[in-house]
Phi, psi and omega in degrees: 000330192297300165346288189318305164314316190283338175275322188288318173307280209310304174316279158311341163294322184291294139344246276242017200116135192269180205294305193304316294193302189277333187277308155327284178335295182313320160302299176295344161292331176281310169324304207265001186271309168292332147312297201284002196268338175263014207221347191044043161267186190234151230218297189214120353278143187271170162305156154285326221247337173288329172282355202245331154337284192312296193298336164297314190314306174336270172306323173287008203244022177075358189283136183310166183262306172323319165299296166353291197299331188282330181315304169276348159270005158279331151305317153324282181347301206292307208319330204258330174298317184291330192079034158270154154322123167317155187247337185304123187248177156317315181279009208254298182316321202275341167276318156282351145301311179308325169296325176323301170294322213270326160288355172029085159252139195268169172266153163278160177206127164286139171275145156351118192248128203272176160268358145259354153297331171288299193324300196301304205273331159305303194313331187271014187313042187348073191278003158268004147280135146291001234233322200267350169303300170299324204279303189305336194254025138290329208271334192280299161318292199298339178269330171280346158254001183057048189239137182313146167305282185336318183244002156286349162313310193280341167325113175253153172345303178301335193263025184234139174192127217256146172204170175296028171235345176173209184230160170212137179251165212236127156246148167298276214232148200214188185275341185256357186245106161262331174278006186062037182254019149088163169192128166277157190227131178260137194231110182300135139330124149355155147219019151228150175290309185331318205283295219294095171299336200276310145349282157354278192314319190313297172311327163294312184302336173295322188274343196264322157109154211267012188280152209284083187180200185334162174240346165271112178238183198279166190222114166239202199335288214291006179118339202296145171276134195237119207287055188223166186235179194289175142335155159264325189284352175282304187316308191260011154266345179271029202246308176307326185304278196307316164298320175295325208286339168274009169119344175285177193268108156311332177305311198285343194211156176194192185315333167263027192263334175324293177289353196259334178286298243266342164279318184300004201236343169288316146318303205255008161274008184075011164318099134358129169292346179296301185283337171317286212298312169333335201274309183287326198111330208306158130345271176282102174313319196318306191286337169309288177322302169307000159259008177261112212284067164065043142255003191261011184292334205233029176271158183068204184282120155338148200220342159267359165315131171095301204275343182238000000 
């Protein structure tokens, strides 16, 4: 029975949000807990005018409008787990829009990672490692599948199957798949071995060895392979690792610079935004289009050809 609770918790947590996700939520329950206890407010249920206090303290401490926002949906959470009403009001929204205008704050973005800078961090690769086996073929994979550190984290053995045109991998679940009902996605062969994720892809699977769980799985010190599996955030630091190791500013790039090259390098290969999305998952042209980071500036007609 102990077994059963514990599979029902898991279940309902996953419904409400993934570990990672819930583990924020928790920080920020806490932050704010402590706040409303030197502030003598009541935390739960809070005010609208105790929350909207908080989120100005917030932002006056140098804090992002972004931070604000995550801040109230973590406050929201508890509020709705206790069976109180969201405290997020109209007015709540309407102050963090405003903040928003008034702090003009960009979102970061990591850039883009080009294909010949992919080339530079495979090559810079330890392929006499298991750690440097794994690590190109995240960095190769994470560009040729366009797939979020999540679910290259999530990636199991089984879900990879190989034939003479590429491999092709089954994601359950994705941001845009919250119900799992899964897709396949296929990854062409190569045409430099350096290059080549599927190569890549071969080669790990030999150093990782052929039994059946993660297929990225932990490494340790001394090389061993250890059968539990990584992270997504273990994914873009060892992706950040690789990158530093050829010389480039690691600050600038992690795991989405894979997904933000590898659509942008499909866009300046002459890609459909159709085949694109196909390729990414996206939805949205709009949200698609923002990664492709100012290659389309130059389509079309000069609209100034002749006069300057």
């Amino acid at each position: 029975m102990g077994a059963l609770r514990m599979k029902a918790k898991e279940l309902k947590e996953r419904a409400s949000g993934s570990a990672r996700t819930l583990e924020a939520y928790a920080f920020v329950w806490r932050a704010f807990c402590r706040w409303c206890n030197d502030a003598g407010r009541d935390p739960l249920p809070c005010s609208q005018d105790t929350l909207e206090v908080y989120l100005l303290w917030l932002v006056s401490r140098e804090r992002k409008v972004a931070t604000a926002e995550h801040h109230t949906a973590g406050i929201t959470f508890y509020h709705r787990r206790a069976g109180y009403p969201s405290p997020r009001s109209a007015g709540v929204s309407k102050i963090l829009s405003e903040l928003k205008k008034d702090l003009q704050e960009e979102p970061e973005k990591k850039e883009a990672i080009s294909a010949l800078d992919l080339k530079r961090v495979a090559e810079g690769c330890d392929l006499s490692t298991t750690a440097g086996l794994r690590d190109r073929t995240l960095v190769l994979l994470g560009f040729a599948s366009t797939f979020r550190r999540s679910e290259l984290a999530r990636l199991q053995l089984a879900d990879v199957d190989e034939n003479e045109i590429g491999v092709v991998l089954f994601k359950k679940r994705s941001k845009t798949d919250q119900r799992g009902k899964g897709r396949y996605f296929g990854v062409w062969n190569g045409k430099q071995e350096s290059t080549d994720p599927v190569i890549a892809l071969k080669a790990w699977i030999v150093a990782r060895g052929s039994w059946q769980g993660p297929l990225f799985c932990r490494i340790s010190r001394t090389g061993r392979v250890i059968q539990r599996p990584i992270t997504g955030e273990s994914v873009n630091d060892a992706i950040q690792r690789a990158i530093a190791r050829v010389g480039l500013d690691a600050s600038r790039y992690g795991a989405h610079s894979l997904r933000a090259g590898g659509v942008t390098a499909a866009a300046k290969n002459g890609c459909t935004d159709q085949e694109i999305k196909e390729m990414s998952g996206h939805r949205s042209t709009m949200v698609m289009e923002g990664y492709i980071r100012g290659n389309r500036v130059f389509d079309g007609r000069n609209p100034l050809e002749g006069v300057l």
